[in-house]
C-alpha positions in Angstrom: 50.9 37.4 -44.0 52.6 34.6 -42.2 50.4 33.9 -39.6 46.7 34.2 -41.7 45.0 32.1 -40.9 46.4 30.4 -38.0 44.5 31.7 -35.6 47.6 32.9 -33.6 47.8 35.4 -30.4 50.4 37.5 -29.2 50.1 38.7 -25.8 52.0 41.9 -25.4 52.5 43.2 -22.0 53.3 47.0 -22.7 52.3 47.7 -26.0 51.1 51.3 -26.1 54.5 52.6 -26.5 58.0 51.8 -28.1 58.7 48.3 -28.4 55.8 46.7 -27.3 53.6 48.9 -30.0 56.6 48.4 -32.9 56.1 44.8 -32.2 52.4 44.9 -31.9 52.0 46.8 -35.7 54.4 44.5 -36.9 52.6 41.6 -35.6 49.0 42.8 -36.6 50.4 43.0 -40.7 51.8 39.2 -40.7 48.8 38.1 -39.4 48.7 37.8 -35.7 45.7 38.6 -33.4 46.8 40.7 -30.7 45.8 41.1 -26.5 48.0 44.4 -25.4 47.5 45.0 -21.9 48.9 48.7 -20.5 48.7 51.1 -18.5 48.0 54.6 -19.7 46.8 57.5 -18.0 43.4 59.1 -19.6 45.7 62.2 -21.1 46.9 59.7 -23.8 43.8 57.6 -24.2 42.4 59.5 -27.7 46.3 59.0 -28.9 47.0 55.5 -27.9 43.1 54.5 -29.6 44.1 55.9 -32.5 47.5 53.7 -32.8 44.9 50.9 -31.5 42.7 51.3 -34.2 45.1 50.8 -37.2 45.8 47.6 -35.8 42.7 45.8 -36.7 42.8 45.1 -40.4 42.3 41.9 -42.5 40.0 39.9 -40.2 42.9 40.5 -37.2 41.5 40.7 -33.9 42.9 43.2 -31.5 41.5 43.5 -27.9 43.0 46.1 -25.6 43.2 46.3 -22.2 44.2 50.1 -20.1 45.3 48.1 -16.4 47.6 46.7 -14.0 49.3 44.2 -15.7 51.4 43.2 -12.4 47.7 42.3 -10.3 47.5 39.2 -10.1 43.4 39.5 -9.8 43.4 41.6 -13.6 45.6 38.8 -14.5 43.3 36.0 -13.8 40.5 37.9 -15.3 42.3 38.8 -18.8 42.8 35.0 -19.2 39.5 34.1 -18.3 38.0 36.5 -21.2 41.1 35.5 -24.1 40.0 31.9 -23.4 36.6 32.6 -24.7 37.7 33.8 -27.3 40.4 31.3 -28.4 38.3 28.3 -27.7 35.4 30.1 -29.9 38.0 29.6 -32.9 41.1 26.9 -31.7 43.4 29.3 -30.9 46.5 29.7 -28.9 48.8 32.2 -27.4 52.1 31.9 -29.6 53.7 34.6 -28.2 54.2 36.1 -24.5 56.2 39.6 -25.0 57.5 41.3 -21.8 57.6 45.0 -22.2 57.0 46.6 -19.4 59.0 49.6 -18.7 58.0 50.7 -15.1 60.7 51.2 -12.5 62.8 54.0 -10.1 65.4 55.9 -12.1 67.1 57.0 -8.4 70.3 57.3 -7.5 72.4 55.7 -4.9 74.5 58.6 -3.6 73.3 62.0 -3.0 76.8 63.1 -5.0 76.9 66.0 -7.8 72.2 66.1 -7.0 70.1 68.5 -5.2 70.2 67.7 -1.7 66.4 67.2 -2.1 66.2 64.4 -4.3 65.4 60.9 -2.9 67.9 58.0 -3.1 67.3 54.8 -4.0 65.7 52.1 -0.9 64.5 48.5 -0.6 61.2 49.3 -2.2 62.8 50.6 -5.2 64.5 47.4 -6.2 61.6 45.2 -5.2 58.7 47.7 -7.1 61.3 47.6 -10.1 62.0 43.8 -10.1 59.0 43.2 -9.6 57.4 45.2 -12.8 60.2 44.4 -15.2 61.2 40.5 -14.1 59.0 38.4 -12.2 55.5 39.8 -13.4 56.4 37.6 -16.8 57.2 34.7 -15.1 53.8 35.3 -13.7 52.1 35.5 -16.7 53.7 32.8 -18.5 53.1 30.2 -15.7 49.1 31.5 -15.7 48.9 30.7 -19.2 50.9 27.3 -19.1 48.3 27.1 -15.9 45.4 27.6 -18.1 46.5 25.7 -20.8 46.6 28.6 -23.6 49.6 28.3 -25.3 49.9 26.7 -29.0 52.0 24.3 -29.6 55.7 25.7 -30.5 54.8 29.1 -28.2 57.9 31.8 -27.6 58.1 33.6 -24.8 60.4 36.6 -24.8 61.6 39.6 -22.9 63.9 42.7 -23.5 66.8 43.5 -21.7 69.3 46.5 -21.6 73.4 47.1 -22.5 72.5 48.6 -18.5 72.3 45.0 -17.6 76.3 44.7 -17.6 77.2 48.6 -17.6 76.6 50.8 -15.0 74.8 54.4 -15.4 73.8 56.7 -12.3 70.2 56.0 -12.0 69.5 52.1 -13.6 70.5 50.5 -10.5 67.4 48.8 -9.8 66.1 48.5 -13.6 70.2 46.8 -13.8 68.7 44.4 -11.0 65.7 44.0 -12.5 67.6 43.3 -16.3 69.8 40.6 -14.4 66.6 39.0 -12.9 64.7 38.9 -15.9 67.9 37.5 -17.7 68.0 34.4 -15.1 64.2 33.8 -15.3 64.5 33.0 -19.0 67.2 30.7 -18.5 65.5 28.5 -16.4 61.7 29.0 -18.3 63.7 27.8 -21.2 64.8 24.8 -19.7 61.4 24.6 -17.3 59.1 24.9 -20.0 61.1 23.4 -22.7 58.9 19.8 -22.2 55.9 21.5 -22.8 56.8 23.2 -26.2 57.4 26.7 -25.2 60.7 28.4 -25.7 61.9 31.4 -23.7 64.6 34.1 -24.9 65.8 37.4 -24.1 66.2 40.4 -26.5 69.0 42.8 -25.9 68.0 46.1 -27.6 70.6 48.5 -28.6 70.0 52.3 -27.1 66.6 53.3 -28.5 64.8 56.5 -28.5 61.7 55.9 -26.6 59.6 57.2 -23.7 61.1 54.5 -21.2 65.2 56.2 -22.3 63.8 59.3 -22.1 63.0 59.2 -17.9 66.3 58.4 -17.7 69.0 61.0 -16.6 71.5 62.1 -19.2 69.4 60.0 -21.9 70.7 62.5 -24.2 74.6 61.6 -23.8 74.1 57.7 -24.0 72.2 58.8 -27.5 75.5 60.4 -28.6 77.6 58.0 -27.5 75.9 55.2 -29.1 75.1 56.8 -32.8 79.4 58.2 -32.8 80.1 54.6 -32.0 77.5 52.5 -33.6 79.1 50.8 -36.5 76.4 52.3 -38.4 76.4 55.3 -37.2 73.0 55.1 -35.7 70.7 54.4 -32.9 68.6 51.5 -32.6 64.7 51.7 -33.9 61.6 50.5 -31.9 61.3 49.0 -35.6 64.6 47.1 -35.3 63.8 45.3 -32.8 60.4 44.6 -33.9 61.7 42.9 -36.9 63.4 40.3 -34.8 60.6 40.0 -32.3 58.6 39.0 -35.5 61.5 36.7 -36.9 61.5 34.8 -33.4 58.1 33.9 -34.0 58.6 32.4 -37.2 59.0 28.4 -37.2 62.5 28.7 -38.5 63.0 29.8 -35.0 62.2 27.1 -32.8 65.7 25.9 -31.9 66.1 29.0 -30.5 65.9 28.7 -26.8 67.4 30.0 -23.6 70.1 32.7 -26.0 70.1 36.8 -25.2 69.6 38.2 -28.9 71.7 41.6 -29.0 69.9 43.9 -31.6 72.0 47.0 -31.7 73.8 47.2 -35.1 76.7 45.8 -33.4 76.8 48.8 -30.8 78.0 46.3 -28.0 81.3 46.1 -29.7 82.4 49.1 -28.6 
């Protein structure tokens, strides 16, 4: 376990689901204690426990909270109750993981839809943005705020191949994939002084509930496991492995860079 005994936090911010729960087992089993804040509906709440539960194992600490990670008021209160805790033993928050997955999957032109469905508006892009870009610079300036990071802290997000291509539908999580991309540019430099580094992960397609909402999901499969040099999709547990290794200390001049984790998919 790389991380027993250091009294280390990760902070994942969507980590019921796909990567953010990948990332959060992973995590839990080197060693890492672990505030997952999501949102969940009460249909999934016996389920999502359950993954919860086989967190906590070998002194870890896991504490869980089902709300609104993009209120600024729930933030404010998480913080205040993790800095209890990590005072009560020295801790810090080593990692900050964005996964958030919340955003309109709408499309721009009524073409080849029922003549029903809604097109994409202003408040699309700015809930979207919102949700998957500029709520972590939120959290990571409440934290450097609050003075919770450890020394050597990472903060990372995930981006798409959608940030670059363009499929009917991603407009606005495109727009929010480019945001996100330039906020960890300048937190990397921003923050650098203070010992935190920022990077982005670029995840190859991956079969999880977020892929699933959007539109002809099932064709952007195919494409990628013909042309993956491996002949394969991408895991939640890929990317998790690298979300781990950017943890590590042999990591720390890492800073600033967008990861690609996709077998090599983006070469074709």
């Amino acid at each position: 376990m790389y991380f027993k005994g250091k009294n280390y936090w990760a902070i994942i911010l969507g980590g019921s689901s796909g990567f953010g729960l990948a990332a959060a087992k992973h995590l839990a089993a080197e060693g890492m204690n672990l505030c997952i804040v999501h949102r969940d509906r009460r249909q999934r709440a016996a389920e999502i426990q359950q993954a919860f539960d086989a967190l906590s194992h070998d002194n870890i600490e896991v504490i869980t909270y089902n709300q609104d990670a993009l209120k600024k008021e729930n933030i404010t209160a998480i913080l205040a109750d993790l800095s209890i805790r990590l005072a009560e033993k020295n801790g810090g928050v080593r990692l900050l993981l964005h996964a958030i997955a919340k955003g309109n999957l709408k499309p721009m032109t009524p073409y080849d839809i029922a003549s029903d469905t809604p097109l994409l508006q202003q408040e699309d892009f700015q809930l979207t943005i919102q949700a998957m870009a500029i709520s972590l610079y939120d959290w990571a300036q409440a934290l450097w705020e609050k003075g919770l990071y450890s020394p050597d802290a990472r903060i990372l997000g995930l981006t798409s191949a959608g940030n670059t291509k363009a499929w009917r539908y991603y407009a606005a999580v495109s727009a929010a994939k480019n945001t996100l991309e330039a906020l960890i540019r300048s937190m990397a430099l921003e923050f650098a002084p203070y010992g935190i580094r920022a990077n982005v992960i670029q995840a190859g397609i991956t079969d999880t509930p977020s892929l699933r909402m959007i539109p002809g999901h099932e064709e952007l499969m195919n494409f990628a496991k013909t042309n993956n040099p491996f002949k394969r999709i991408t895991t939640p547990e890929d990317v998790a492995r690298v979300i781990y290794l950017m943890t590590r200390d042999e990591a720390a001049w890492i800073n600033g860079a967008l990861i690609p984790v996709d077998g090599g998919e983006k070469l074709v």
